[in-house]
C-alpha positions in Angstrom: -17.4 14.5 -19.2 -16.7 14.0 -23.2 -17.7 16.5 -24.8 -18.6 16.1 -28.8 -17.1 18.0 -31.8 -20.4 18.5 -32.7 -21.5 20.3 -29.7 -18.8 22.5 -29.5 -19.1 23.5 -33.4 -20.2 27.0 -32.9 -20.0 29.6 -30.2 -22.3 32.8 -29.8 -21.8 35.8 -32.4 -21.5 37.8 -29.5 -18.2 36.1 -28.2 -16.5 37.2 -31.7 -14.9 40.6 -31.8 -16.7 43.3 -33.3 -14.1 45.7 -34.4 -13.7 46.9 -38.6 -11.2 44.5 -40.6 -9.2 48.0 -41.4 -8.3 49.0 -37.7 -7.4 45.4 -36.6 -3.5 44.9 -37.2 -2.5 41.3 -38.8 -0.7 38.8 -36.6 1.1 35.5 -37.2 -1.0 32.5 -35.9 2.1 31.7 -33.0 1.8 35.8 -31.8 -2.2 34.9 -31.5 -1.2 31.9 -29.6 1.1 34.4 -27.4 -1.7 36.7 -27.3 -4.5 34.3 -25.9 -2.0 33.4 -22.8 -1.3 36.7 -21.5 -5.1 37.7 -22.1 -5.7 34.2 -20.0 -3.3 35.3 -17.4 -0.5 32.2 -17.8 2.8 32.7 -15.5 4.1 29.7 -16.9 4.4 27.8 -20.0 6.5 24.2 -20.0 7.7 22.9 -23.4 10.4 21.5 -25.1 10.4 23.1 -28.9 10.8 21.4 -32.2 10.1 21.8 -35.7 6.8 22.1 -35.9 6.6 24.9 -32.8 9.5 26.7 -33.9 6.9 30.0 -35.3 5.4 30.1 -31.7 8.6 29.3 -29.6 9.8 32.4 -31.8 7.1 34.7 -30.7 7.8 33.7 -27.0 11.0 34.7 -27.5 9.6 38.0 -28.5 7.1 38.6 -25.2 8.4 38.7 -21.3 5.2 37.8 -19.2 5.4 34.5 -19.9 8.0 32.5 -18.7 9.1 29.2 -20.5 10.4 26.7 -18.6 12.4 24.0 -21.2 11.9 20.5 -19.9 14.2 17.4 -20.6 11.3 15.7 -21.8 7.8 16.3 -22.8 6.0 14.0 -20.1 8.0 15.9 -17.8 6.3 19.2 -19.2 2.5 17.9 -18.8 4.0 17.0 -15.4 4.9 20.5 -14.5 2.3 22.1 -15.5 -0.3 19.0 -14.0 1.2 20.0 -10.8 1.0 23.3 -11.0 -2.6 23.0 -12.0 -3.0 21.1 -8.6 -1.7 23.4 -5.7 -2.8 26.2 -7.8 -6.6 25.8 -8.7 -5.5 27.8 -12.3 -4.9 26.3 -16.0 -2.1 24.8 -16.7 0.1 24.9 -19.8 2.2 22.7 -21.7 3.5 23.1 -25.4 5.1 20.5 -27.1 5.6 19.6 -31.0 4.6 17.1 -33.4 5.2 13.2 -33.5 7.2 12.1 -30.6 7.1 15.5 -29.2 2.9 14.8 -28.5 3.1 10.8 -28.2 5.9 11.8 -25.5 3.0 14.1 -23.6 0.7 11.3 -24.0 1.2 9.9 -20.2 1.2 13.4 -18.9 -2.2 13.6 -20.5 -3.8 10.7 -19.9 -2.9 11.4 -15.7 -4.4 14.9 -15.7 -7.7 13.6 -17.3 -8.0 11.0 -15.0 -7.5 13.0 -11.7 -9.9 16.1 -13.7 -7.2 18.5 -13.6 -7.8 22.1 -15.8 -4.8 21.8 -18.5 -4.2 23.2 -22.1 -1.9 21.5 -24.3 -0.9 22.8 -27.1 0.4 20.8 -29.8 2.5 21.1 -32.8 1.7 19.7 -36.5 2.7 19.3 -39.8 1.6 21.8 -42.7 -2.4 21.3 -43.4 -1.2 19.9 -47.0 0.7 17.2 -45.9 -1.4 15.9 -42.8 -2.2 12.4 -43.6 0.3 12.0 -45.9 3.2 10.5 -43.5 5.3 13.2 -43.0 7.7 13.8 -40.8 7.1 13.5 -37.3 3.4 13.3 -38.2 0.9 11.7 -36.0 -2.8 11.8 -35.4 -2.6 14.0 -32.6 -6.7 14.4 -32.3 -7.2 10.5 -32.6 -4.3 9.5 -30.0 -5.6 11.9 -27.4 -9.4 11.7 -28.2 -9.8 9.5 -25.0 -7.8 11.1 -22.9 -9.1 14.7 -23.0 -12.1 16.5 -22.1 -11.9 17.9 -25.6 -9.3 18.4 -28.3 -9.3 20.8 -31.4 -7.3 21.0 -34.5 -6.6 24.4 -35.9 -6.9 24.5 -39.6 -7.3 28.6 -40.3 -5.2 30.9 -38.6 -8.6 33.0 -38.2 -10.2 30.7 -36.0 -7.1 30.1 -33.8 -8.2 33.0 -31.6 -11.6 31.5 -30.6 -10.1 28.2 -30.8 -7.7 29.1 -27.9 -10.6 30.9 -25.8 -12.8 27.9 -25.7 -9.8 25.3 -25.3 -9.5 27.5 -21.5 -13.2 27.5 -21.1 -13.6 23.9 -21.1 -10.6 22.9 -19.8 -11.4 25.1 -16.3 -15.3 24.9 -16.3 -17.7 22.1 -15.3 -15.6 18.8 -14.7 -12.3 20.6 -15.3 -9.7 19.0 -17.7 -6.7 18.5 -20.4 -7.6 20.0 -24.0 -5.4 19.3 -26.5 -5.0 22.1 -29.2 -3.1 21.0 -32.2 -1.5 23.7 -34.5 -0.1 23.0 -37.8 3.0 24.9 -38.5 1.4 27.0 -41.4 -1.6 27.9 -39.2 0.9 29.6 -36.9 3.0 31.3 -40.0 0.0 33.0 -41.6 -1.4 36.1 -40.8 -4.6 37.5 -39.7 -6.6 40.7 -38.8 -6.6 40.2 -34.8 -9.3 42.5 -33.1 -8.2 40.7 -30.1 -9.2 37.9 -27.7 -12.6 37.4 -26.8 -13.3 38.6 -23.3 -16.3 36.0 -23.2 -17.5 32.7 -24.8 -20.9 31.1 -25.0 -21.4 28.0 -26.7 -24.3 26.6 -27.7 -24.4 22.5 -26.1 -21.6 23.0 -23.5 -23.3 24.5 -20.4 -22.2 22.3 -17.7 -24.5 22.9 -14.7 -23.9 24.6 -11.6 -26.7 25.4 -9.8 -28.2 22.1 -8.2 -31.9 21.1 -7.6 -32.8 22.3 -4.7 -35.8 19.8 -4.1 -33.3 16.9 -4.3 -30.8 19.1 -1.9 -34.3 19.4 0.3 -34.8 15.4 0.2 -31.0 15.1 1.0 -31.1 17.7 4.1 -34.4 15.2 5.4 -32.1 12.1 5.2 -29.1 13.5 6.9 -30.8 15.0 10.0 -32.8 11.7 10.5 -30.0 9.1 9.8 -28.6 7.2 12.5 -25.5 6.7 11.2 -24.4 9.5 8.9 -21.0 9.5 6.4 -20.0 11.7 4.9 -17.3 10.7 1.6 -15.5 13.3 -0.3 -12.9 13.3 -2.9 -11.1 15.2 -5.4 -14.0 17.4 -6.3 -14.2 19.1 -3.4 -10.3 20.7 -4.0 -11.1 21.0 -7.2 -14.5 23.0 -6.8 -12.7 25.3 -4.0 -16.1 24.1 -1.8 -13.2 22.7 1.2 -14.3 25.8 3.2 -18.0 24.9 2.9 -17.4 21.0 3.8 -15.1 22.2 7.1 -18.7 24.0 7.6 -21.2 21.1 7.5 -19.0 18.8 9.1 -18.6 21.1 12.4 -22.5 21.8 11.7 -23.5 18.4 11.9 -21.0 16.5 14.3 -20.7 13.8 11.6 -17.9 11.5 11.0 -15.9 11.8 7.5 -13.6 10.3 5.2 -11.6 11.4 2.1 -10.1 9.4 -0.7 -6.6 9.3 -1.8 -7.5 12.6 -4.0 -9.1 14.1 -1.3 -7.1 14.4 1.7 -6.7 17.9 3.2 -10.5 19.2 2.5 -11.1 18.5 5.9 -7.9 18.8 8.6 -6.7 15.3 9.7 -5.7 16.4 13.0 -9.8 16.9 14.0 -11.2 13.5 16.0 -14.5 13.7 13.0 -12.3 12.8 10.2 -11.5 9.1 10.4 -8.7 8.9 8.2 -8.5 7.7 4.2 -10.4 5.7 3.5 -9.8 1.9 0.5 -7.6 -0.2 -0.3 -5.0 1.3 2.0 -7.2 3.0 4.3 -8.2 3.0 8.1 -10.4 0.2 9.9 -12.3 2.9 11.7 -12.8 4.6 7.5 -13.7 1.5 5.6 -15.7 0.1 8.7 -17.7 3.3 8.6 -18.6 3.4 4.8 -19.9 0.1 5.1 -21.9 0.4 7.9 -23.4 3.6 7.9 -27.2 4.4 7.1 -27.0 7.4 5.4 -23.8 8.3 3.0 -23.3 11.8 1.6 -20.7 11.5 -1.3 -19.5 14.8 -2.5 -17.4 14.7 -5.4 -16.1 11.1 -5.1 -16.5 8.5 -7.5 -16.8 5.1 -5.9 -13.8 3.2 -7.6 -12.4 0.4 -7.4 -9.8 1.3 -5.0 -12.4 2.8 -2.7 -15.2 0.4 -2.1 -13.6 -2.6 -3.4 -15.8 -5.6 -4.7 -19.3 -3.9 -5.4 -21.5 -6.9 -4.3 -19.7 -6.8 -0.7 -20.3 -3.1 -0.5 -24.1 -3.5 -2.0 -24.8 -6.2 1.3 -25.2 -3.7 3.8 -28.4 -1.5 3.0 -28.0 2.3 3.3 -29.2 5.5 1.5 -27.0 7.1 -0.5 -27.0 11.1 -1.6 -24.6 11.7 -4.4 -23.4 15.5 -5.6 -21.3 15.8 -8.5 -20.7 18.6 -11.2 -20.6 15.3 -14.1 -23.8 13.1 -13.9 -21.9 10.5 -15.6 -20.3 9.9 -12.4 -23.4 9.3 -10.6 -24.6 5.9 -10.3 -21.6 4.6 -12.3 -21.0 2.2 -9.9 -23.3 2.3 -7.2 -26.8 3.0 -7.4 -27.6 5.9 -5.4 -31.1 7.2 -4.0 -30.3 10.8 -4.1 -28.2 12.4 -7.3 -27.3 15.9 -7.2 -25.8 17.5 -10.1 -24.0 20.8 -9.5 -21.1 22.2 -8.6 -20.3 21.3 -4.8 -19.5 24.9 -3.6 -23.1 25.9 -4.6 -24.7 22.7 -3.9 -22.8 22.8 0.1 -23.6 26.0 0.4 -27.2 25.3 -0.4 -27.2 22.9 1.9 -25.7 24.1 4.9 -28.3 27.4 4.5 -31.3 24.7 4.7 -29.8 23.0 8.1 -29.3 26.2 9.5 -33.4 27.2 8.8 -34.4 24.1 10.0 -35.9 23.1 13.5 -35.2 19.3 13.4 -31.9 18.6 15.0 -29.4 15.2 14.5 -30.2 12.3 16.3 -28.0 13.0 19.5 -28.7 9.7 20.9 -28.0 7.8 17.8 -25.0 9.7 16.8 -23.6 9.3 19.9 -24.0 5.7 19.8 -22.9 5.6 16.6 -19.5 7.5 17.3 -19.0 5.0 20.2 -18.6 2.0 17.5 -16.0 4.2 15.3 -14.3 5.0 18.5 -14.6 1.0 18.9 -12.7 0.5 15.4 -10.3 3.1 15.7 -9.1 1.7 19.1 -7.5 -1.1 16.8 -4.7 1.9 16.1 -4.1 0.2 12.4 -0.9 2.1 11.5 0.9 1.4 13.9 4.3 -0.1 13.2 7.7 -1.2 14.7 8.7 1.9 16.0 11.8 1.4 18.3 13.7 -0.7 15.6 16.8 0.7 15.6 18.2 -1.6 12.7 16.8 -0.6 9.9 14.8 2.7 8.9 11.1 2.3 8.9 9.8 4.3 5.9 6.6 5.4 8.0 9.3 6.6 10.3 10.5 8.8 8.0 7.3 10.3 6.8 6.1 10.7 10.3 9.3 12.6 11.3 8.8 14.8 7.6 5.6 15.6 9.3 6.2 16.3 13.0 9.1 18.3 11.7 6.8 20.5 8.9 3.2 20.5 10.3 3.1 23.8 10.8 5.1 25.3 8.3 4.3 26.2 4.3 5.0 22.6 2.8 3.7 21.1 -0.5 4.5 17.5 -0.6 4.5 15.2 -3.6 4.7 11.3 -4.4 5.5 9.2 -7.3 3.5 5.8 -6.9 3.8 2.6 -5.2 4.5 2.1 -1.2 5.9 5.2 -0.6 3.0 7.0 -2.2 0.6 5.3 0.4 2.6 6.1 3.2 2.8 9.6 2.6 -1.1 9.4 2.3 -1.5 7.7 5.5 1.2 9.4 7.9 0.8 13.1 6.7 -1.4 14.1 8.1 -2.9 17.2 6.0 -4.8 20.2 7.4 -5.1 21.8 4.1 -6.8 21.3 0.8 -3.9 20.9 -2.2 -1.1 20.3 -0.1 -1.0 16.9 -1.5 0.1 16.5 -5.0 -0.2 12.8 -6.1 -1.4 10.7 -9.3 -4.5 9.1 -8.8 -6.6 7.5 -11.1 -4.0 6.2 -13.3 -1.3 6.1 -10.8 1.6 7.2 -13.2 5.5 6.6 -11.9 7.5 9.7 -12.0 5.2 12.3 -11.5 6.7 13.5 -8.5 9.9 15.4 -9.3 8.0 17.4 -12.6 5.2 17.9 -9.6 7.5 19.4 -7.2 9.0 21.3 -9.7 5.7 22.8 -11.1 5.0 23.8 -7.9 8.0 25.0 -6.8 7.6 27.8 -9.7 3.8 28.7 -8.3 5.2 28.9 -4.4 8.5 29.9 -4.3 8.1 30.9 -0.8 7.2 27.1 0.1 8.9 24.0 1.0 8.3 21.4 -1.5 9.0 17.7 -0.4 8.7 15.0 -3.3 8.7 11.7 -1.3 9.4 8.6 -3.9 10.8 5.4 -4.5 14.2 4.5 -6.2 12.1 3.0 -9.1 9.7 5.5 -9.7 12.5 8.7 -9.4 14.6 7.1 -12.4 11.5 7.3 -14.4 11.9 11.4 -14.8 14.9 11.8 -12.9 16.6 14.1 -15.9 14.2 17.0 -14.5 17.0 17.6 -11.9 18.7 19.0 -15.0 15.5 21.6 -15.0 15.4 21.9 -11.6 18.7 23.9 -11.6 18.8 26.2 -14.9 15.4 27.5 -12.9 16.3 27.1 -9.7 13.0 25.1 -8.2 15.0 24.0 -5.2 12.9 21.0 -4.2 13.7 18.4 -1.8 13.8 14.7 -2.5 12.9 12.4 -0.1 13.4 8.8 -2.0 12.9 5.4 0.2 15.1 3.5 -1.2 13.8 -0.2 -0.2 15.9 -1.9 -3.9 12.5 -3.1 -4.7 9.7 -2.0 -7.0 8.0 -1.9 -3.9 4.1 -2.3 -4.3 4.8 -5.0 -6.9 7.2 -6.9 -4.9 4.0 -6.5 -1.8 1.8 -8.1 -4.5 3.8 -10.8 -5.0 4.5 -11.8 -1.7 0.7 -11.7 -0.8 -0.7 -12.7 -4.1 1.7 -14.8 -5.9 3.3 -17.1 -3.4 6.5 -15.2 -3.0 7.5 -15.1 -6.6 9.8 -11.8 -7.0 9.6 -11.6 -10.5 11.8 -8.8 -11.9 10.8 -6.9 -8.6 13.8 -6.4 -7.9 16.3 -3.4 -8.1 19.8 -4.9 -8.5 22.0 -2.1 -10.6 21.0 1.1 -8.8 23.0 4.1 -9.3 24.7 6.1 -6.7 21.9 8.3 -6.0 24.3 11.0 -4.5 26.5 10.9 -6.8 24.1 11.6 -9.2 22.6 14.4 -7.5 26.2 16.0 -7.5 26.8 15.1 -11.0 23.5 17.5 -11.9 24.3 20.3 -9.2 22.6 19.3 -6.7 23.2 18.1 -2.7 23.1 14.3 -2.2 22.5 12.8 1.3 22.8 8.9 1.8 20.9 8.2 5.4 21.1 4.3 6.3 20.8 4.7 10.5 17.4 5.1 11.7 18.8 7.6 14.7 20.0 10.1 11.3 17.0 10.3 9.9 15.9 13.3 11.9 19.3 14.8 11.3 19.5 14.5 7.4 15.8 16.2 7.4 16.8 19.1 9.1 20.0 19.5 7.1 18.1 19.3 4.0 16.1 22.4 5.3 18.4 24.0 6.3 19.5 24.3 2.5 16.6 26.6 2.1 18.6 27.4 -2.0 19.6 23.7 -3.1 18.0 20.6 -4.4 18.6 17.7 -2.3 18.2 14.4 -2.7 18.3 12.1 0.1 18.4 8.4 -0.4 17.2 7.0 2.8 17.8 2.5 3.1 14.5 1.4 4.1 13.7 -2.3 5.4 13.0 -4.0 1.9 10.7 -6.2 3.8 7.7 -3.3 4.9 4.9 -3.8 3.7 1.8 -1.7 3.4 -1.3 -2.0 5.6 -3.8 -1.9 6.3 -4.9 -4.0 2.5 -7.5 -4.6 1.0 -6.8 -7.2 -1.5 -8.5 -7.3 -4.9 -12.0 -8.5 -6.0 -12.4 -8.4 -1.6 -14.3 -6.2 0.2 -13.3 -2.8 2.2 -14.0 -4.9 5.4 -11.8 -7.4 4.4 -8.5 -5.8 5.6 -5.0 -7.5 5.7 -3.8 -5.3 9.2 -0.2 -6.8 9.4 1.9 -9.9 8.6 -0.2 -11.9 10.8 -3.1 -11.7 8.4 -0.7 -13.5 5.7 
C-alpha cells in the first residue's frame, strides 16, 4: 500500500508535545534519533557507519539500551534486521550512510517490501546545501527507494526529526506493514533543538488504514462457507503477520475444512494435522493445487494470488467457484483474480468476526458433501508426491537431509532459514512447521543470501533457540562475510549448505526448459567451505556419505556455542518436484523425471 507525500503532510496538533520552549533542553538531531528508538523500544540496531552517520553513530556510542550490531555490509544489515522483523512480529532497524552505504541496502529493502515486513531504515545524507549538487557519496536516496518502500521521508529541520521518526514506526508497523526509509542529512543530525520529547501518539490525517471489516460482507462470506460443497481455505503471509494464526487454527478445527498455505505462510496452521494439505504452487502438493482448483467455495486470507501460486490465470479462471477475499490492503484484492466477496480489514478482527457468527449460527456444513469432498483429496494425496529415492546409499539426497533436520528438531525451539533456489523449496516442502514464524525465507522477490544475515538477526532476538540456515553453495557466497559478524557477537547459528556445485534451480530450468543447456550453471572454483569456516572462527564439517548425515547433525548440536557450517555433497542431478512450469496451470504438475 503506497502511501503519498501528500497524505502524510501533516499529523494532528495533538500528537506534538505541549511542553514551554524554556523547560525543554536542546538536543543534537542524532541524540533525537537515539531518543525515538529507546521511546520505540529497539533492542537492536544493525549498521555499518560512515561519513554521513558519524553524529548519530556518536550518540550511540553515548547510550547502552541499544545495542549496535556492525555488519560487513549494508545488505547484510537490512538482512538482520528483515529477519528479526520476521520471527519477531516488532520493527526492525537498520542504519546505514549515504551513497553506496544506501544503494548497498537497496536489496535488503526491496525484499522486506515485497514480503510486507515492518522495517525502519534510516539513512545517511549529505549537508542540505549541497544535496543535488554531486557531492560526495551523494545519491537520491528518496527517488532510489520510492518504489520499494511503504513510505520514505527526508529530514530537512532538525525540529521535525522527532515527529518524523514517530510516524516512519507508525507506518512501517500499522496497516500493511513495511520498510520506511528515513534519510538524515548530516547537518540535520548536528544541529540542535528544544526536545519536549517523543510523541507518545500520532494521528494523521489520510493514513488510517482499516481494521475493522464489514460485517455484512463477513455475513455474506459466513452464508457461502456453511453451504459450499467444497470449501478451501488459502492463507499466506498475512496471517503471521496480523498475529490472527491462533484465530485461523480456530476456524479450521470449527469447520472441518481442508487448507493450504503459500510459501510465506507455512506454520499458521500445524503441518502435522490431516486438514492442512500441504503448500500449495509452483512447488506445491497434488492434493494442494488439486484442491484450489477444484473447490466451490475459496476463502483467501491474506494471500495474494501470484504468479507462483495459481500459475496461468486463464487455467485457474476455467473451473467456476466463489471466492471470499480478506486483506488489510484493498489493492491486493482482485489484482489478479476477480473475487465475489472482498473484505478489507485486518485478519485477526475479521477471523474473529467470523468465527463469532458460525458459532451463533444454526446451519451446519454440508457433512455429506464434505465428506465426499475429503474423499477426493484423500484420492490426490494417495499419489504421496514427495516422495523420493530414499535407500540410495550413493549419494546424499538433499530431502534426506532436511527430513532428518526435522525428525531430529520437531520438537525442540528451532528457527530455520533459507537462501533461494532448490534448497529453499525443499526446506518448504520437508519441514514440516507447527508454528507461525518459524520459517524465515524471501518470498516475493526471492533474494540469494538472505539466509545467514536471517539466522543471524534471529539468533540476537532468540538466543535460547536453535537457528538452522539451510542454503546452497551459490547463494551462501553471496553474504558469506557475515560469519565475520556472527562471531564478534556470538550468534552461533548453524549452517546447513547442500552443496549440489550447481546453481541449482537455474541448472533445473535448463534441463526442463532449455534442452539441457547448462549455461554458466555451473560451480566449478568452489572454495573449501571448511576451511573457510575455520579461517573466520568457526566449525567446518564436510559430510559426503549419506549414512553421516545423521551424525554430522547431531554433532553440530551438540556445539550448542559455535557456528558450524556443514557442507553436505548432494546428488547434482535432484531435481525439484512436484513443478509447475511457467505460463502452465497449477494442475499441470511435472511429479518426477518421468514427466520430462
Amino acid at each position: 500500500m503506497k502511501i503519498s507525500h501528500a497524505e502524510i503532510a501533516s499529523a494532528a496538533a495533538a500528537s506534538a508535545p505541549s511542553s514551554s520552549d524554556a523547560a525543554q533542553p536542546e538536543l543534537m538531531g542524532a541524540e533525537i534519533v537515539v531518543k525515538a528508538l529507546e521511546a520505540e523500544g529497539v533492542p537492536f540496531i544493525w549498521g555499518y557507519p560512515g561519513g554521513a552517520v558519524l553524529y548519530i553513530y556518536d550518540a550511540l556510542y553515548k547510550q547502552e539500551s541499544i545495542q549496535h550490531v556492525l555488519v560487513r555490509h549494508e545488505q547484510a544489515a537490512v538482512h538482520a534486521a528483515d529477519g528479526y522483523a520476521r520471527a519477531t512480529g516488532e520493527v526492525g532497524v537498520a542504519l546505514v550512510t549515504s551513497g553506496p552505504g544506501l544503494t548497498n541496502a537497496v536489496t535488503g529493502i526491496a525484499t522486506a517490501y515485497m514480503d510486507s515486513i515492518p522495517m525502519v531504515v534510516i539513512a545517511g545524507q549529505v549537508p542540505t546545501a549541497a544535496i543535488g549538487q554531486d557531492a560526495f557519496q551523494e545519491c537520491d536516496t528518496v527517488g532510489i527507494t520510492r518504489p520499494i518502500v511503504k513510505h520514505n521521508f527526508l529530514v530537512k529541520d532538525v525540529r521535525d526529526l522527532a515527529l518524523t521518526m514517530k510516524k516512519a514506526f507508525h507506518i512501517a508497523r500499522t496497516g500493511r506493514p513495511g520498510p520506511v526509509v528515513v534519510d538524515i542529512p548530516k547537518d540535520v543530525s548536528l544541529h540542535k533543538t528544544a526536545f519536549a520529547g517523543y510523541p507518545k501518539t500520532i494521528e494523521m490525517r489520510s493514513y488510517n488504514p482499516v481494521r475493522k471489516g464489514h460485517s455484512g460482507q463477513i455475513r455474506k462470506a459466513l452464508q457461502l462457507l456453511l453451504n459450499a460443497k467444497r470449501p478451501y481455505i488459502y492463507t499466506g503471509g498475512g496471517v503471521l503477520l496480523g498475529n490472527a494464526c491462533g484465530e485461523l487454527r480456530q476456524l479450521v478445527d470449527m469447520l472441518g475444512y481442508p487448507v493450504t498455505h503459500t510459501l510465506m505462510g507455512l506454520g499458521a496452521y500445524p503441518a502435522s494435522d490431516r486438514k492442512f494439505l500441504g503448500m500449495l504452487g509452483m512447488h506445491g502438493t497434488v492434493e494442494a493445487n488439486n484442491a484450489m482448483q477444484h473447490c466451490d467455495v475459496l476463502l483467501a486470507v491474506g494471500a495474494r494470488f501470484d504468479d507462483r501460486v495459481i500459475g496461468n490465470t486463464k487455467h485457474f479462471a476455467q473451473v467456476e467457484r466463489k471466492i471470499i477475499h480478506v486483506d488489510v490492503d484493498p489493492s491486493s484484492i482482485s489484482k489478479r483474480v476477480k473475487v465475489d466477496i472482498p473484505i478489507v480489514g485486518d485478519v485477526k478482527e475479521v477471523l474473529s468476526e467470523l468465527i463469532a457468527m458460525i458459532r451463533e449460527a444454526k446451519q451446519k456444513p454440508d457433512a455429506s458433501a464434505l465428506a465426499a469432498w475429503w474423499e477426493r483429496i484423500e484420492g490426490w494425496r494417495s499419489q504421496d508426491c514427495l516422495q523420493y529415492d530414499h535407500g540410495n546409499q550413493d549419494v546424499i539426497k538433499p530431502q534426506h537431509v532436511v527430513e532428518t533436520l526435522w525428525n531430529m528438531t520437531k520438537d525442540d525451539d528451532v528457527y530455520i532459514t533459507s537462501d533461494v533456489g532448490q534448497h529453499q523449496m525443499w526446506a518448504a516442502q520437508y519441514y514440516r512447521f507447527e508454528e507461525p514464524r518459524r520459517w524465515i525465507n524471501s518470498g516475493g522477490l526471492g533474494t540469494m543470501g538472505v539466509g545467514i544475515p536471517y539466522a543471524m538477526g534471529i539468533k540476537l532476538a532468540k538466543p535460547q533457540a536453535e537457528v538452522f540456515c539451510i542454503t546452497g553453495e551459490g547463494s551462501v557466497q553471496m553474504n558469506i562475510q557475515e560469519l565475520s559478524t556472527c562471531l564478534q557477537y556470538n550468534t552461533p547459528i548453524k549452517i546447513v549448505s547442500l552443496n549440489n556445485r550447481y546453481l541449482g534451480m537455474v541448472r533445473q530450468w535448463q534441463e526442463i526448459q532449455y534442452s539441457g543447456r547448462y549455461s554458466h550453471s555451473y560451480m566449478d572454483a568452489l572454495p573449501n567451505f571448511v576451511k573457510l569456516a575455520e579461517a573466520y572462527g568457526h566449525v567446518g564439517l564436510l559430510i559426503e556419505r549419506p549414512q553421516d548425515v545423521e551424525g554430522a547433525l547431531h554433532e553440530a548440536r551438540k556445539l550448542k556455542d559455535r557456528t558450524v557450517f556443514l557442507d553436505f555433497r548432494t546428488d547434482p542431478t535432484e531435481n525439484v518436484f512436484p513443478m509447475v512450469q511457467p505460463g502452465k496451470g497449477i494442475t499441470e504438475m511435472l511429479l518426477g523425471a518421468e514427466d520430462l
